[in-house]
N, C-alpha and C positions, 0 to 999 in steps of 0.2 A: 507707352512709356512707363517702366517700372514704377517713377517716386508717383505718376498718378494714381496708375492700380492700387499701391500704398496705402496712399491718402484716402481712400474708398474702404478700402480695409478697414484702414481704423478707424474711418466715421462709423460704419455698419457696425463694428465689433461695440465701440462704445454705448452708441446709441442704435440696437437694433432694429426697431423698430420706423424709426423716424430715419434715420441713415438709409436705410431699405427703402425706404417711399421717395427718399430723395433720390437715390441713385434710378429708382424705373421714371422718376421725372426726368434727373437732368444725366443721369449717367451715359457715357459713351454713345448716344441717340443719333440717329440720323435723320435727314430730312425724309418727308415721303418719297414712298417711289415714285409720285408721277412728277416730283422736282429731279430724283436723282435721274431719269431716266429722260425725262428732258434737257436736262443741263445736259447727260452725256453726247445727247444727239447736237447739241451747241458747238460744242468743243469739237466734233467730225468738221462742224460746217468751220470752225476757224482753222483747225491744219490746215482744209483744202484751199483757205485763204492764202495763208502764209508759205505755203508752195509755191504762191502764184508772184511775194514780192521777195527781192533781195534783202538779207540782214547785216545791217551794219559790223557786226560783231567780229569779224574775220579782221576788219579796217583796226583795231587795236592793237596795239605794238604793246602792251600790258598784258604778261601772261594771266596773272594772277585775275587782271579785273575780265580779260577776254573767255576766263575761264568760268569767270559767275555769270556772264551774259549768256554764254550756251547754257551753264546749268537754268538757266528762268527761262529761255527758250522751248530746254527740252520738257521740264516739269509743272511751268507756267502754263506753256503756250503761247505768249507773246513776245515779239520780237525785239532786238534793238534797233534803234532810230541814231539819226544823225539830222542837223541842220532843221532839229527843235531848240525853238528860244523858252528858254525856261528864266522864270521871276518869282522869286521867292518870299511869302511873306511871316514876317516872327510873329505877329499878332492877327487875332483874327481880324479886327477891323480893319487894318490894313488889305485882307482881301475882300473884306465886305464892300470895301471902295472900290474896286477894280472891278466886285464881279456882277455890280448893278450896270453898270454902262455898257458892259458887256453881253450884258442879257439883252439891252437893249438894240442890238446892231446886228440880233439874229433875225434870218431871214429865210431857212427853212425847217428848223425843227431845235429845237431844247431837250435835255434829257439830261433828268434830277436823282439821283439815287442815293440817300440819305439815312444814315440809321435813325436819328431824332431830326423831326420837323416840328416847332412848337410857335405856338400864336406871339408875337410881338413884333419888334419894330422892324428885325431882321426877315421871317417871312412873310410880312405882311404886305413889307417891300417886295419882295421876289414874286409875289402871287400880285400884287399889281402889274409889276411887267409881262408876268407869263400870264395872267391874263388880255392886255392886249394885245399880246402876240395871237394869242390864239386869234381874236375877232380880224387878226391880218391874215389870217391863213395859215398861221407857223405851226408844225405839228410838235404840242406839247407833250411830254411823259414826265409822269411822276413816280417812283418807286419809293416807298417806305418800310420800313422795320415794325410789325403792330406793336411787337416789345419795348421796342426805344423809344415808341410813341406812345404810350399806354397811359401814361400820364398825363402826357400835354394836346391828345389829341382826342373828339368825340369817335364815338364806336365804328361809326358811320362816314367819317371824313372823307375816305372816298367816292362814295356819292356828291356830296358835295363837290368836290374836284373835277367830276365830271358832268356833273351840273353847271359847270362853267366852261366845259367843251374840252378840259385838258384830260387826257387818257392820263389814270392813274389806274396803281396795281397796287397791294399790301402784300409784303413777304411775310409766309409762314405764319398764316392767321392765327391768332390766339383765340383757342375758345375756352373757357376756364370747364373745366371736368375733363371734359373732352379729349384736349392737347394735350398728349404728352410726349408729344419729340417738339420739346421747344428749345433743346440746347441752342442749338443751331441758328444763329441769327444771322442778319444780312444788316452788318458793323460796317460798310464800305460807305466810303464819301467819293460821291463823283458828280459833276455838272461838265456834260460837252454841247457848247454851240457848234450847231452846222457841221460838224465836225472839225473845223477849224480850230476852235478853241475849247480846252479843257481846264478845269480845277480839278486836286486832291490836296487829301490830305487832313489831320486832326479832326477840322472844324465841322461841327452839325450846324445847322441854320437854327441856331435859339439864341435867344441875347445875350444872356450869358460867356460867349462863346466872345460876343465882339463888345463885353464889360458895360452892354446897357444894363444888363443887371445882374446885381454882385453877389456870385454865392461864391462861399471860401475866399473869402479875398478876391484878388485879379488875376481875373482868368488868363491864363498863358497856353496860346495854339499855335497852328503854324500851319503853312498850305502852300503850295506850288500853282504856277499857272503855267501852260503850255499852249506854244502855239507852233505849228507845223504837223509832219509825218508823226510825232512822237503822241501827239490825237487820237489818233487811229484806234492805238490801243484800249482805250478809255471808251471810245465808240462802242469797240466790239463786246469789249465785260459788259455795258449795258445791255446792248440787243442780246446778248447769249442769257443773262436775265431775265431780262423780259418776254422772252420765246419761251422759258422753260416755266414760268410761273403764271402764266397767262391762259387760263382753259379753254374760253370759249371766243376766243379773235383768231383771225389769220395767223400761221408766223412770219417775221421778216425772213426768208429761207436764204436771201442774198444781203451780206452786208452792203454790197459795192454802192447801194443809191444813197448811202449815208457817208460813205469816204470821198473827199472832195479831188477833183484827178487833179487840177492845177498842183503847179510844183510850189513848194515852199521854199525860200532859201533865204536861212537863217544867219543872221550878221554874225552871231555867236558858236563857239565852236564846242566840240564834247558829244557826249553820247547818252541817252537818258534813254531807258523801258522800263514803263509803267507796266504793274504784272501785278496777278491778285493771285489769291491762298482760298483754296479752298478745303473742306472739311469733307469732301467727295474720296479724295484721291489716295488719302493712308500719307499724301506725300508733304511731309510739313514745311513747306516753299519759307514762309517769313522766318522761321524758327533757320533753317539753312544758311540763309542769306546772313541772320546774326551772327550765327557761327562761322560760318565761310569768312568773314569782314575782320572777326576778331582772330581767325587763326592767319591770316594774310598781312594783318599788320606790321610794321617795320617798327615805325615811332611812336603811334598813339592811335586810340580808337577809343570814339566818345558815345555816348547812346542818353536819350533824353526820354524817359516813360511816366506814363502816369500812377503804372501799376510794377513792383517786379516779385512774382511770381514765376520763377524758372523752373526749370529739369534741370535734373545733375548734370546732363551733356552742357547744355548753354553755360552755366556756371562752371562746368569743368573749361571751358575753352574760355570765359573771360579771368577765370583765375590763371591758367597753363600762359597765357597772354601779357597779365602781366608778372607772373614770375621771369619770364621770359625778356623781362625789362621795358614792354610798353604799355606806354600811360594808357592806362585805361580807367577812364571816369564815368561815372553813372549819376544821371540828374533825375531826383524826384519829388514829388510836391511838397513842399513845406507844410500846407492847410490840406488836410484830407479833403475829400467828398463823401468817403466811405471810411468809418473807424476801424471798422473790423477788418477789411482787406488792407489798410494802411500799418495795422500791426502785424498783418503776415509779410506785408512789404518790408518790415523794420527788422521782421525774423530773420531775413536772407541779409542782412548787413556785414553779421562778423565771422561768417565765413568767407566771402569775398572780400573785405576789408582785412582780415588775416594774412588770405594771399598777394595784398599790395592793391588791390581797386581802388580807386579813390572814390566817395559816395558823397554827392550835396545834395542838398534840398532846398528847392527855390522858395524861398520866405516872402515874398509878396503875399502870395496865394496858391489857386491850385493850379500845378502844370500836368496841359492835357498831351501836349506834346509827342510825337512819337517819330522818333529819329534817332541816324547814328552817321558817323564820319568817323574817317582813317585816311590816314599820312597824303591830307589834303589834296584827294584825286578822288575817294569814295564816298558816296553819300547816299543815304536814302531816309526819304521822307513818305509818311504815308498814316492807315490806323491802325497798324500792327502795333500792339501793347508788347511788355515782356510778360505775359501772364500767358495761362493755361486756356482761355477762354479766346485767347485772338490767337495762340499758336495751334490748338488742339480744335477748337468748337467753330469757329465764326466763319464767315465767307468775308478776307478783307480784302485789302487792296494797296498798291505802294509804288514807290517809285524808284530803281536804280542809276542813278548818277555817275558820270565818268567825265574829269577834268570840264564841266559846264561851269559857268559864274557862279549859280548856285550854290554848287560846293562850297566855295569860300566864305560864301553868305551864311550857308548854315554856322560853318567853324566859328566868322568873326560874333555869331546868334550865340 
């Protein structure tokens, strides 16, 4: 994207030296070859999946929303579902309630993939259940971010994890000299039981998240739970994961012994695909879907981030949007986390706010939030930021919505 090349520019030009060391750290980096090259062999073994089942997506009498489900299909990879019950939470502890009992009612396998896991009351809880699971038989995994843990976690924690029998992995290890393709993190939230039941969305497992403890004010998250076919998906981004960054185990070569065959059929109607964005592809999936949402709107199109960091395209098409006469609003933290990215967030105001955007800032505390809705049929929730680092760097992850109850849940959110 041009305005990044830019920005690289004029760090180098300014500060040559320093600019320069940063760009061969964090500039345009890729993961290593033996991830890219694995995840590629992943992604073979999911087409040949999704060959094998029907897509909902044709079922939509919505040009517009039938037209974003094939695009996540074809540039995702993951399909759309129907007669998935989707339940939507505003707050994290709200899903912290649901997703303890739930861990508890697994009975063949769990599967965690987290960019921050941190010591307190939230996983302290989660690693008490997922460890008697384990002593039940239930096959545990664990996947973390070493970056987004680097703080809150020892160097070694995965040994420990596996010293209690649960299979854990560390994405993209950090070694300080050594690493330097660390752009690239693994920013995805995902827990699937059994394949039955799934979580996404905002929330990392640290307290903070669910206001046991208080940094910036009151933490403001949000998270979906999914129960049926609409699983699957969430299944498969893990094991393609886990196959790719895993050296020395077997791989799971067949998803099928982890998708449940019994039928689901969900009281609730709509269509929901969960699809992740990867930093593999050149193909920028979350950054599309924003834009795609805002150029499709009729009446209004709202977007909730923690961070906004845009390209001239995303901001050309939420300004073109609302000159165009729809409400488009933009929610972000009232209380920083970060000062310095909170003033670049403040940068991008009176351009968009010139063109008619309307911008708040939630004054509680900090909102970690990441969503958007349009003329109350679209929605998507998930940990796509508007910033440079979840559209351009990260491997994340989200969820597309069509006429589901959630919808409404976000809008009345």
């Amino acid at each position: 994207d041009p305005s990044y090349k830019v920005s690289w520019v004029l760090f180098i030009a300014l500060l040559p030296l320093f600019g320069g060391l940063m760009y061969v750290l964090f500039g345009n980096k890729r993961p290593t070859r033996f991830i890219r090259d694995k995840l590629n062999v992943q992604l073979e073994e999911t087409a040949r999946y999704y060959t094998m089942r029907p897509s909902a997506a044709e079922e939509i009498d919505d040009d517009d929303a039938r037209g974003l489900f094939k695009y996540l299909e074809s540039y995702s990879g993951y399909r759309a579902c129907r007669d998935t019950k989707t339940e939507y939470f505003p707050v994290g502890e709200d899903m912290f309630a649901r997703l303890i009992p739930e861990l508890e009612k697994a009975e063949e396998f769990i599967f965690l993939e987290y960019f921050i896991i941190n010591s307190g009351q939230m996983w302290n809880s989660v690693l008490d259940v997922l460890r008697r699971k384990v002593a039940q038989g239930v096959d545990v995994r664990v996947i973390y971010d070493d970056v987004g843990c680097a703080d809150y976690l020892p160097a070694n924690y995965c040994q420990t994890l596996r010293s209690y029998g649960i299979k854990a992995m560390v994405f993209n290890k950090f070694v300080p000299v050594v690493s330097v393709v660390m752009n690239n993190r693994d920013h995805r939230k995902i827990t699937v039981i059994d394949g039955k039941v799934g979580f996404i969305g905002g929330i990392n497992i640290s307290d903070e998240y669910i206001n046991k403890k208080e940094r910036f004010g009151h933490w403001k998250d949000t998270g979906l739970m999914f129960k049926g076919p609409g699983v699957e998906n969430l299944t498969i981004m893990f094991l393609e994961m886990w196959n790719a960054i895993k050296k020395n185990l077997p791989s799971d070569r067949s998803f099928e012994p982890y998708l449940p065959d019994e039928p689901y059929k969900a009281v609730q109607h709509g269509y929901v695909q969960p699809y992740a964005d990867s930093p593999l592809d050149d193909e920028q999936v979350g950054e599309e879907v924003y834009i795609s949402m805002a150029n499709k709107a009729e009446h209004y199109c709202w977007f909730i981030t923690p961070y906004l960091i845009i390209t001239d395209e995303l901001s050309h098409a939420l300004s073109l949007a609302a000159k165009r006469g729809v409400d488009v609003r933009i929610i972000t933290p009232g209380i920083p986390d970060k000062k310095m990215v909170y003033s670049v967030t403040r940068s991008f105001y009176h351009q968009l706010v010139s063109s008619g955007v309307h911008i708040f800032e939630w004054t509680p505390g900090f909102c970690h939030a990441k969503m958007s809705i349009a003329d109350d049929r679209m929605a998507t929730c998930g940990t796509i930021n508007l910033d440079y680092r979840s559209l351009y760097h990260h491997f994340e992850n989200g969820c597309f919505m069509v006429d589901c109850p959630a919808v409404m849940d976000i809008k009345h959110d």
